[in-house]
N, C-alpha and C positions, 0 to 999 in steps of 0.2 A: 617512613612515615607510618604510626599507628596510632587509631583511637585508645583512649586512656582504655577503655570496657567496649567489650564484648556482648551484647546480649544474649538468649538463647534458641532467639529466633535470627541472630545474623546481625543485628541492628548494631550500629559503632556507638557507641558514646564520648561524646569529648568534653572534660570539663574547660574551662577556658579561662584563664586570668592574664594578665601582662597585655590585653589588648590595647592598650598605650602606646606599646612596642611595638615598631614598624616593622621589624623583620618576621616576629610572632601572629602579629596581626597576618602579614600576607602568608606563614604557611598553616593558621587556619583557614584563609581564602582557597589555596589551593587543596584544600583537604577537602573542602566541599565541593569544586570545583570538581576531583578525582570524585569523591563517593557521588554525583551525580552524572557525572558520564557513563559510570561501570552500574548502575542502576541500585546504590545501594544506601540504607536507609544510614542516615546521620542525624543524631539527637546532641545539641549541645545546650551545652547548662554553663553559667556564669554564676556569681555569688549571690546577685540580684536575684536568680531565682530557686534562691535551697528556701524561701517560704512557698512554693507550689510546685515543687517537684509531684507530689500525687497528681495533679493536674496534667504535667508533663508526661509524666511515666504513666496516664490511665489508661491507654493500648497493652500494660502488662504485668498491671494488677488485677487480683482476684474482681471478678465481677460482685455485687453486692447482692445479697440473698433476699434481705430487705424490700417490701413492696407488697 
């Protein structure tokens, strides 16, 4: 088992589709299941949300200078 990405601070990334599928569905359940036992951070994104991935990902985008 591995997250699709890697971040650079450790973070896993999983993109996620097929969750229709009952056997996909449950080994993303235990992906999270594993990355929460071992204390480790899991970011997953589905297609519903590629309009707010900046949203998502704002823990590690540039901060704004603006202000």
């Amino acid at each position: 088992m591995r997250a699709d990405w890697r971040l650079a601070d450790g973070t896993f990334v999983e993109a996620l589709g097929l969750m229709t599928k009952e056997a996909y569905a449950a080994k993303v359940t235990r992906k999270r299941e594993l990355a929460r036992h071992h204390g480790l951070r899991l970011v997953t994104v589905t297609a519903e949300d590629l309009n707010r991935l900046s949203e998502i990902f704002a823990d590690w985008l540039p901060k704004s200078s603006a202000g």
